[in-house]
N, C-alpha and C positions, 0 to 999 in steps of 0.2 A: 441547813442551806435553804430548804424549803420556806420555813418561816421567816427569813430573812426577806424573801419576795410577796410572803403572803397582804401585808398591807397595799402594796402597787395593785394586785390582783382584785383583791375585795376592791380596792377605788374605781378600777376600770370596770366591774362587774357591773357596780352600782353607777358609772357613770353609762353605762350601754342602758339597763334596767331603766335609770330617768329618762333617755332619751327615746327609747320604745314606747315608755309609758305617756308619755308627753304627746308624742304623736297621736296615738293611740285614744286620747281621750281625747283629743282636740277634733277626732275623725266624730266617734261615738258623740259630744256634743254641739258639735256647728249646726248651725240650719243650713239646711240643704236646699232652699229655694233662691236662686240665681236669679234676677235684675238686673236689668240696663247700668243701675247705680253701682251694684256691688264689681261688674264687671269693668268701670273705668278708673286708670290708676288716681293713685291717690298718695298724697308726701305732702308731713309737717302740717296738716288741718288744714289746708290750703284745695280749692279742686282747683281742675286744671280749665282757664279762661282759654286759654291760645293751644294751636300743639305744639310740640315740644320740636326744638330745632335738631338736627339729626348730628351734627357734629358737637366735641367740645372742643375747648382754646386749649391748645397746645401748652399755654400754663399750667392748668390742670392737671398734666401727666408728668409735666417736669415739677409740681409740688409735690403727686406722689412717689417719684424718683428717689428725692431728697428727702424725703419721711424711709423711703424703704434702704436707703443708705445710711442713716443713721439709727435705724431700725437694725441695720446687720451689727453697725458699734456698739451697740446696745449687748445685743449676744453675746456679743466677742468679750466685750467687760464684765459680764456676769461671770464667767469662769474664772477670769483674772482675779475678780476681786473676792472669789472664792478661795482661791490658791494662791495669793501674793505671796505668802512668807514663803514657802516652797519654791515657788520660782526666782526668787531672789531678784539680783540686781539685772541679770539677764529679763526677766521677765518684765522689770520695771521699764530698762530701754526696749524691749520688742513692743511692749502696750504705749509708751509713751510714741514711738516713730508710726507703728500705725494711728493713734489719735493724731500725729501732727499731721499725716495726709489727710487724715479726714474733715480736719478743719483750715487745712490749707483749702482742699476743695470747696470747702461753703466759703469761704473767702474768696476764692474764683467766681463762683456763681453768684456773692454779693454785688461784686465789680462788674460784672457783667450786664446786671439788671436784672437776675431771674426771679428775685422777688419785689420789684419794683410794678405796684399795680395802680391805675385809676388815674389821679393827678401826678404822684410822684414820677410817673413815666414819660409825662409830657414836657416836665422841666429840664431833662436829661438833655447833654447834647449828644448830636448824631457827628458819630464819625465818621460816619457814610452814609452818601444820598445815592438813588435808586439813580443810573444813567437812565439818561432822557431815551435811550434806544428800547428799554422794555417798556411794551406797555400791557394792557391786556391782552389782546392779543395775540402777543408772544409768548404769553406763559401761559397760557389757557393748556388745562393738563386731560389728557382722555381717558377715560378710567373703562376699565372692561374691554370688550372685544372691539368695540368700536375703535379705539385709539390704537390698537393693532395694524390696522389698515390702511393708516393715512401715511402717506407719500415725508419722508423727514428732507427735509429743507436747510440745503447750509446756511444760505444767502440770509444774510438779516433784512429783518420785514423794514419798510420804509416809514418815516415815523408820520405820524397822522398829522396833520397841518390844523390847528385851529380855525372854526368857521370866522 
């Protein structure tokens, strides 16, 4: 029974042992003298002209949504196509109904526009335009304690009158 597990063990040994060791010499040989230079970030050979804006687009986290959504079908199919004979025809429709939600869903978020970037966004049409009653103004959001404190107002604000 024991040697049945001993290969996973020697692997996890040796992969804890590389990763100690790795550190370990990377400690033992860096230079240890710290610079203005070495202390500013740095990405892709590129230094940094401007700083860096503190938010990202909300694209960005619905492309990583939809990588880790299809990242979980990934999983799920690895076992199935491990075990298909075994599961039989049951197993072929349960794998087959979850892949058609899953690419029902990228077909929802196609139609939608969630990967529609740059020019291709601009050619879309709009189903809906923003009422003329929001403007800045009215959506102006408070973040932290400050927005705590301010007085909520049902009455809609009056819209601002071009000069």
């Amino acid at each position: 029974m024991t040697a049945q597990y001993l290969p996973i063990v020697v692997l996890g040994v040796l992969a804890v042992l590389f990763a100690v060791l790795s550190i370990g010499a990377s400690r033992l040989l860096a230079p240890r003298q710290q610079t203005r230079v070495k202390l500013q970030p740095y990405e892709c050979g590129v230094g940094t002209s401007t700083e860096a804006p503190e938010r990202f687009g909300v694209r960005f986290f619905l492309i990583a949504m939809i990588f880790i959504v299809f990242d979980i079908e990934i999983i799920f199919l690895y076992p199935w196509a491990v075990s298909y004979r075994e599961l039989g025809v049951f197993g072929l429709v349960a794998m087959g109904v979850f892949a058609l939600a899953v690419f029902e869903s990228f077909v929802y978020l196609i139609g939608n526009g969630a990967l529609d970037w740059g020019t291709a966004q601009r050619f879309r049409k709009r189903d809906s335009q923003v009422s003329s009653s929001r403007t800045s103004a009215s959506t102006v959001r408070y973040v932290g304690l400050d927005g705590r404190n301010l007085p909520v107002s049902t009455e809609p604000l009056a819209p601002i009158e071009p000069a």
